[in-house]
N, C-alpha and C positions, 0 to 999 in steps of 0.2 A: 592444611596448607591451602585447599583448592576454595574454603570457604575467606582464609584469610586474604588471599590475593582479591578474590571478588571483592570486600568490602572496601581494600585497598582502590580497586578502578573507583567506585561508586564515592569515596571522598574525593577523589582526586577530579571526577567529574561533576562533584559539588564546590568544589573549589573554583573547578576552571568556570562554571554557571555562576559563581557567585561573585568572581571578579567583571564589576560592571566594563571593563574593555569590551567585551561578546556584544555589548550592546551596541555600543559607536561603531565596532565594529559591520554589525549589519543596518545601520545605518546608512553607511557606505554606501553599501551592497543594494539598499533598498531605491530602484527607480518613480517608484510610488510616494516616496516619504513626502513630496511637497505636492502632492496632490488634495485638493479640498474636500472634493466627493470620496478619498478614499482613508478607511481607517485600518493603520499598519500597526499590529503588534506584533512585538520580540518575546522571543522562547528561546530554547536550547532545551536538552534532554538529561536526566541526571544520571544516565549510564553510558560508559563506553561498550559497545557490543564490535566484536569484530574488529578493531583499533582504529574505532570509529569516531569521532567528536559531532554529533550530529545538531544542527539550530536552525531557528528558518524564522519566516516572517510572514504570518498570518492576515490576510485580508477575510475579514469576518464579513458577513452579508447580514443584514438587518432588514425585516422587513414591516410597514406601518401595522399591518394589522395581525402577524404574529412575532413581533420582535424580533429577537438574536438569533440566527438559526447557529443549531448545535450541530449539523451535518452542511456540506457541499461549501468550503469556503475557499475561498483562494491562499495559494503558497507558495512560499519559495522554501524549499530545504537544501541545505548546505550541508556534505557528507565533506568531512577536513578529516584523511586517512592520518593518524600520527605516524605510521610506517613511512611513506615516500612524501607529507607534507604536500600532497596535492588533494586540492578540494573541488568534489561535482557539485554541481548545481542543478538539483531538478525542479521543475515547474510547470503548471499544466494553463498557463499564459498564453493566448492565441494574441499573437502580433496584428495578424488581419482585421480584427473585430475589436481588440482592445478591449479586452475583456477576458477573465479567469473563466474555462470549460466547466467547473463546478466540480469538482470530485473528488474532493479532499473532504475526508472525512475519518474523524481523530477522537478518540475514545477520552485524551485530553481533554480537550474544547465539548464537548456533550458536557463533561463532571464539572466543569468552570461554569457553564450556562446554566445549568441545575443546581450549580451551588447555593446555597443559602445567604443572603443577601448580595449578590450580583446582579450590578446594574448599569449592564451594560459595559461596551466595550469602549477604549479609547487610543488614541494614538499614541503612542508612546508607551501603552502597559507594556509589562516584562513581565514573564510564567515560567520558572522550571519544571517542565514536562515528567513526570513519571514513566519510565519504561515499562508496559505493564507485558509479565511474563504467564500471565494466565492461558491456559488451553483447555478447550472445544473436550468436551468428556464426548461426544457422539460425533465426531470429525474424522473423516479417514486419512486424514492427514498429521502430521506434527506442528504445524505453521500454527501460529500465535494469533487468534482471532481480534487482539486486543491492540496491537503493537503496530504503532503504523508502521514500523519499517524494521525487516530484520534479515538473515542471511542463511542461505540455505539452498544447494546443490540441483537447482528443478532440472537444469537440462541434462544431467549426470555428465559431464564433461571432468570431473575432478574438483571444480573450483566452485567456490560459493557466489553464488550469484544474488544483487541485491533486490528483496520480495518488497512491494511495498504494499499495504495491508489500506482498505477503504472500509472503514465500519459502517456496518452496518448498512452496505449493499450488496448488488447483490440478487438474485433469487428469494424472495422467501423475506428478505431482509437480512440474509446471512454474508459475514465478510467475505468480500473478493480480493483476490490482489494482482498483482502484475509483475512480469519479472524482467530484471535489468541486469545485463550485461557490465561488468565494471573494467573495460576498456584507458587503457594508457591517456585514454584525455577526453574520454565522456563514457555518460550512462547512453546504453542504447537497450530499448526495448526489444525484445524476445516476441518475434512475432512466427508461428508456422507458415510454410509456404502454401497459401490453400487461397482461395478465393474471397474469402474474406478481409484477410490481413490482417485480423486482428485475435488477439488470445489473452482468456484470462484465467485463473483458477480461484476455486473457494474451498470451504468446507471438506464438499462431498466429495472435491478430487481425489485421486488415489495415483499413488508415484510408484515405481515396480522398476527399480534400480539397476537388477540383474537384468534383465528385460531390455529397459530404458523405456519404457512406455508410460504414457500419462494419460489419463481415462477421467474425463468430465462428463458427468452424468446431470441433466438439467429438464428440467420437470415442465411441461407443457400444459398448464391445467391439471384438474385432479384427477384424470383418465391418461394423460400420455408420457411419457416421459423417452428422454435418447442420451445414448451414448455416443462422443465424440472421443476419438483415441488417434493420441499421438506420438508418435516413434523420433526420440532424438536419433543422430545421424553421430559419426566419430567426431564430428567436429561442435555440437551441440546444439545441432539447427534441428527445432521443430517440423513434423514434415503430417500431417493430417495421412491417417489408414484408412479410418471408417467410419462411419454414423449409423448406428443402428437405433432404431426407432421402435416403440413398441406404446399400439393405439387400444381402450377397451372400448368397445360400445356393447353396454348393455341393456340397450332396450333391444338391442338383433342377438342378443347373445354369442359375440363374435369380440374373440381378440386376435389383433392382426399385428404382423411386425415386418419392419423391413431393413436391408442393409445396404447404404451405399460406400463401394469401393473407391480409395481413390488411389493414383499412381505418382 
């Protein structure tokens, strides 16, 4: 039953992909479409995950002397819940500078630009996105190293919170992602309250439910590495514990560690 219903979303999310409406549709939506310097292409995704219809619109970066770049392009995704028929829009578009931050990065668009006779991008292409459900065999987590976007409980509050997935950054070159809040009338990022402001997770992270704690672990060179650990609160606000740090130097044959508290 559980395998038929699956194949059932995945027509039915070929269908709604494959009625060209989605496309004038983000056309609309698209503020860039009559722009000369910029080239806009249409997707959508060919699974529903989470009663989700998800499409967006691709600003691919090009550059003279290594062509199409298959990482860091500009986007617009379009999450349209079929549950309550209200759709988020996330965007990593700086209004001040006019101009896309670069961090979109889609395991899609890498296999398009490697593809075998691809030449190049244009305005107007359309791509039906594959969902890809593959996972990280040495990852301490569950999260979908492949998938730019998918759903899954980080701040343990009960509800599934939306992860979106950056291939191939990262540490190491290993996916990071970010987690969103799915709020009555926007996505809002998951930041801990620490001095920094900002929080991401990848890989090596590790989630401990019962607990509530999350523990990023992130490698300084090939002698140092720390841990970052953080305590959801009842209400599912990140809040920074500790950093422990641990240095080798071996030419004094000395390994040191240390731990900062915070409140």
């Amino acid at each position: 039953m559980k395998r038929t219903l699956c194949i059932l979303f995945v027509l039915l999310a070929l269908v709604a992909c494959n009625n060209r409406s989605w496309v004038q549709e983000l056309k609309l939506k698209n503020p860039l479409k009559d722009s000369a310097n910029v080239v806009s292409v249409y997707f959508c995704f060919d699974t529903i995950i989470n009663d989700f219809e998800v499409s967006g619109i691709l600003y691919p970066v090009c550059s003279p002397k290594t062509g199409w770049n298959e990482y860091e392009n500009g986007v617009r995704l379009f999450f349209l819940s079929r549950k309550t028929g209200k759709e988020y829009v996330w965007t990593d578009w700086d209004e001040n500078n006019y101009c896309f931050k670069n961090i979109f990065m889609s395991k899609n668009v890498y296999d398009i630009v490697h593809s075998e006779g691809f030449n190049g991008f244009h305005s107007g292409d359309t791509y039906v996105f594959g969902y890809d459900t593959t996972t990280y065999e040495y990852s301490n987590n569950s999260l979908l190293p492949y998938a730019e976007y998918q759903f899954y409980d980080a701040d343990f509050d009960g509800e599934d919170e939306l992860i979106l997935g950056y291939y191939g950054g990262g540490p190491h070159g290993c996916t990071c992602y970010e987690i969103y809040d799915i709020t009555d009338s926007a996505l809002l990022i998951k930041s801990p309250i620490d001095e920094e402001g900002y929080f991401s997770i990848d890989v090596s992270t590790e989630f401990e439910p019962a607990k509530k704690i999350i523990t990023n672990t992130i490698d300084d060179g090939a002698y140092a590495c720390g841990s970052y650990v953080y305590k959801a609160d009842e209400k599912g606000n990140l809040h920074r514990l500790y950093y422990a740090s641990t240095v080798c130097d071996f030419d004094k044959n000395i390994i040191s560690s240390d731990t900062t508290f915070y409140q």
